[in-house]
N, C-alpha and C positions, 0 to 999 in steps of 0.2 A: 464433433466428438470431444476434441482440447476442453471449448467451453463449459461441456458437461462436468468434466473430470475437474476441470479447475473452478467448478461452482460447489463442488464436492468437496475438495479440499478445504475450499475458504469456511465452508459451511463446520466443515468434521474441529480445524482449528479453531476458528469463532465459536464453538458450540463448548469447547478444551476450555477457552481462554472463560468465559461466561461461568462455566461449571464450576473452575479450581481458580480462577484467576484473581478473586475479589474485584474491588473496585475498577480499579484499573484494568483488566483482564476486559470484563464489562464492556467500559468505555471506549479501548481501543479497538474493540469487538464492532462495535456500533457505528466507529468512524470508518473502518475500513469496508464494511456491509455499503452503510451509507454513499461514502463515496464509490465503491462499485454501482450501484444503482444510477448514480446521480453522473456517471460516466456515460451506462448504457443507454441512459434518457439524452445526452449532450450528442453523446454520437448520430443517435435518432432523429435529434431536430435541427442539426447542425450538419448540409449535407458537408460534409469540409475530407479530403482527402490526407491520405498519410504522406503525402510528396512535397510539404512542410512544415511548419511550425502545426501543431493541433492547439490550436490557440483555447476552445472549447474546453479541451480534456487538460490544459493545462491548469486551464482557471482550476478546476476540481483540481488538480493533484499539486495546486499551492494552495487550497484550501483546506486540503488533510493533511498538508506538511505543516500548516499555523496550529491545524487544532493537537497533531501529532507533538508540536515542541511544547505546546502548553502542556500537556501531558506529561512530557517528559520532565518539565521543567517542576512540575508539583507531584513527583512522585518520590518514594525512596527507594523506589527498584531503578536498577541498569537500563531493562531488557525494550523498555519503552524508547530510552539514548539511543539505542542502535537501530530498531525499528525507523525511529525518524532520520537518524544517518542513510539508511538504505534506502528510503521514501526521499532523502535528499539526491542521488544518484541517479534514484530514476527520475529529478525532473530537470537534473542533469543531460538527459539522452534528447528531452524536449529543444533546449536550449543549442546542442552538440547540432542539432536537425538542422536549429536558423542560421546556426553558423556559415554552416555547408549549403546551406542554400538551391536545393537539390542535385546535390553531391552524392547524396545517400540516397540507393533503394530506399522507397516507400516499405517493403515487405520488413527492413532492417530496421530502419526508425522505429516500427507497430512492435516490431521483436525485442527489440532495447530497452524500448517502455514499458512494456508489458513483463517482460524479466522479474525486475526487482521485485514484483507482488510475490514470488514461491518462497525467496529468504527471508523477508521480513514475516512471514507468515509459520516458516521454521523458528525464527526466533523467538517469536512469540511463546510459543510452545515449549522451546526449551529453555527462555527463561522464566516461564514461569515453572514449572517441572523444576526447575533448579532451585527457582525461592524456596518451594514445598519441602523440597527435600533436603534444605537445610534449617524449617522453618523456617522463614520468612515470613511466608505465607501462611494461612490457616486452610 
């Protein structure tokens, strides 16, 4: 049921971001769809458990953190900066796992990682709704 709801939201935001977002709106659209996909394919052929490092799901989520900063880095919006800060955090919780070396609940690790995808997905949204509404945006 989570799943559902939060394939919902990614969808309802990404569809926000694509409509009023311009370019970039688009793009970051495309990375984040993309790398969801390209997670639930990693998971699927990688039997690998959440009780350490998900070396798999990390490869992907330092590869939408490279394409996130490029983004960032050639845009003249904020909202992309912070999106990639919060996508740096969650690969942060990756990293927090190997430390601990199964220190941490498997359930806690999967919940850590999994976290940061609702803020950055808030953010998106509201800043693009923020550019709009000061023009910024068209």
């Amino acid at each position: 049921m989570m799943e559902v709801l939060f394939t919902v939201i990614v969808f309802a935001c990404c569809g926000y971001a694509c409509w009023k977002g311009g370019r970039d709106g688009r793009l970051v659209s495309a990375l984040l769809i993309l790398a969801g996909i390209m997670t639930v394919v990693v998971k699927a052929l990688f039997d690998h458990t959440w009780a350490q490092t998900n070396i798999p799901v990390l490869v992907v989520d330092l590869s939408l953190l490279l394409a996130l900063a490029w983004v960032a880095k050639s845009t003249r919006y904020y909202w992309p900066v912070w999106i990639c800060g919060l996508h740096l955090a969650s690969i942060a919780t990756h990293f927090g796992a190997g430390l601990l070396d199964g220190g941490i609940k498997p359930v806690v690790y999967y919940n850590m990682q999994s976290f940061w995808s609702i803020p950055e997905l808030v953010i998106m949204v509201l800043g693009i709704a923020t550019d709009r509404r000061y023009g910024l945006l068209k």
